[in-house]
N, C-alpha and C positions, 0 to 999 in steps of 0.2 A: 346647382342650386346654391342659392347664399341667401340665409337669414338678414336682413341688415338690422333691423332697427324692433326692440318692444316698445309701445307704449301704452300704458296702464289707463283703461278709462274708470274713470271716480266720480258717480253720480253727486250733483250740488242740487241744492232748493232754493237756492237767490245767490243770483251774480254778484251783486255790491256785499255778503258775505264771503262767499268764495275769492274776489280780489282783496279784499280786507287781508283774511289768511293768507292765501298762498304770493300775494303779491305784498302786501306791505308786512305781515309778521314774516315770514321764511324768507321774502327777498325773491323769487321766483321774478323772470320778466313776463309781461303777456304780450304773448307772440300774434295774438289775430285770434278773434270774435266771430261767431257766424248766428244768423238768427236766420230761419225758415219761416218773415214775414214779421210784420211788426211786433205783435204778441207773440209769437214764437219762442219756442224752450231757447237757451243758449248752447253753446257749444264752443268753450274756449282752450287755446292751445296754451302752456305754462312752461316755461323752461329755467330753470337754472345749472352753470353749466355743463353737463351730461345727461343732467336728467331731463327729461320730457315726459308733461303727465296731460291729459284728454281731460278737461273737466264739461262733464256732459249734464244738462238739464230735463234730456229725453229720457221720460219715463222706461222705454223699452231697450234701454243701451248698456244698463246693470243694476244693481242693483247698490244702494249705500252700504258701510262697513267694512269695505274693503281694504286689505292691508297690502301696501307696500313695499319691499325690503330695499332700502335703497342702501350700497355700497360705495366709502367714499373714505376719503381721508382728511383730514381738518376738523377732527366732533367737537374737539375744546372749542374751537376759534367761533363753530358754528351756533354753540351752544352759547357763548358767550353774546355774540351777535344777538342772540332772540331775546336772552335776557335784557340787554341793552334797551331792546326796542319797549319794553317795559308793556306788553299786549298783554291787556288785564282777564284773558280767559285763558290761558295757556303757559306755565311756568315750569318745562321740562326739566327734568334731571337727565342724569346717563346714569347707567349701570352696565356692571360688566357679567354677559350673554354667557352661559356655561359653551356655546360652540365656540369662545375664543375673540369675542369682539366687544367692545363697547357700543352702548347701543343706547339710545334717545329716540323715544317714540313720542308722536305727536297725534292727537285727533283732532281732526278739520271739524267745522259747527255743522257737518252731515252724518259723523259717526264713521269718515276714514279715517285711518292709519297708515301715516308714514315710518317706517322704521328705520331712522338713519344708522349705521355701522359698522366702524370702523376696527379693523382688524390689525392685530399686533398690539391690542392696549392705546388707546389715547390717551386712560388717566395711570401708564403706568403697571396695570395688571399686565400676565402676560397667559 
């Protein structure tokens, strides 16, 4: 048996927010859309490079709130990058995680939590 792949489903309540965030603030590509009928909930796939996240519109698929831990290296570069994009709901800091990582967390306009963090210090701490 072999595991291969998680990927985290994260309840949204309007697509044109959900691409907003995860597609034009974070940089995420979106990979493919699926709708079960013209008014039908969504169900889109989001990737940026490693990570892959499910953003589901189907009431019965989870529930909103849910947190993330994403693991990665680059937090300055990334964090600088969002800043840049100058997204007037969402202006992240980092701080450094007593488990030993710097860590920048984000919530989506559904009440998720991405938690990006980078291990060995980004800003430096160690």
């Amino acid at each position: 048996m072999e595991l291969l792949q998680t990927i985290p489903l994260l309840r949204i309540f309007d697509v044109e927010q959900a691409k907003a965030f995860y597609v034009g603030f974070l940089g995420f590509r979106l990979d493919w859309e699926h709708r079960s009928g013209a008014d039908g909930p969504a169900y889109l796939q989001v990737s940026r490079s490693g990570c892959v996240l499910h953003l589901t519109g189907h009431h019965g698929d989870c529930c909103p709130g849910a947190t993330v831990f994403v693991r990665m290296t680059g937090l300055l570069n990334l964090h600088a990058e969002l800043h840049d994009r100058g997204y007037a709901f969402c202006r992240p800091g980092i701080e450094h995680a007593p488990w030993g990582a710097d860590v920048m967390e984000v919530t989506d306009p559904f009440g998720n939590r991405l938690r990006f963090n980078e291990y060995g210090g980004a800003t430096g701490e160690a």
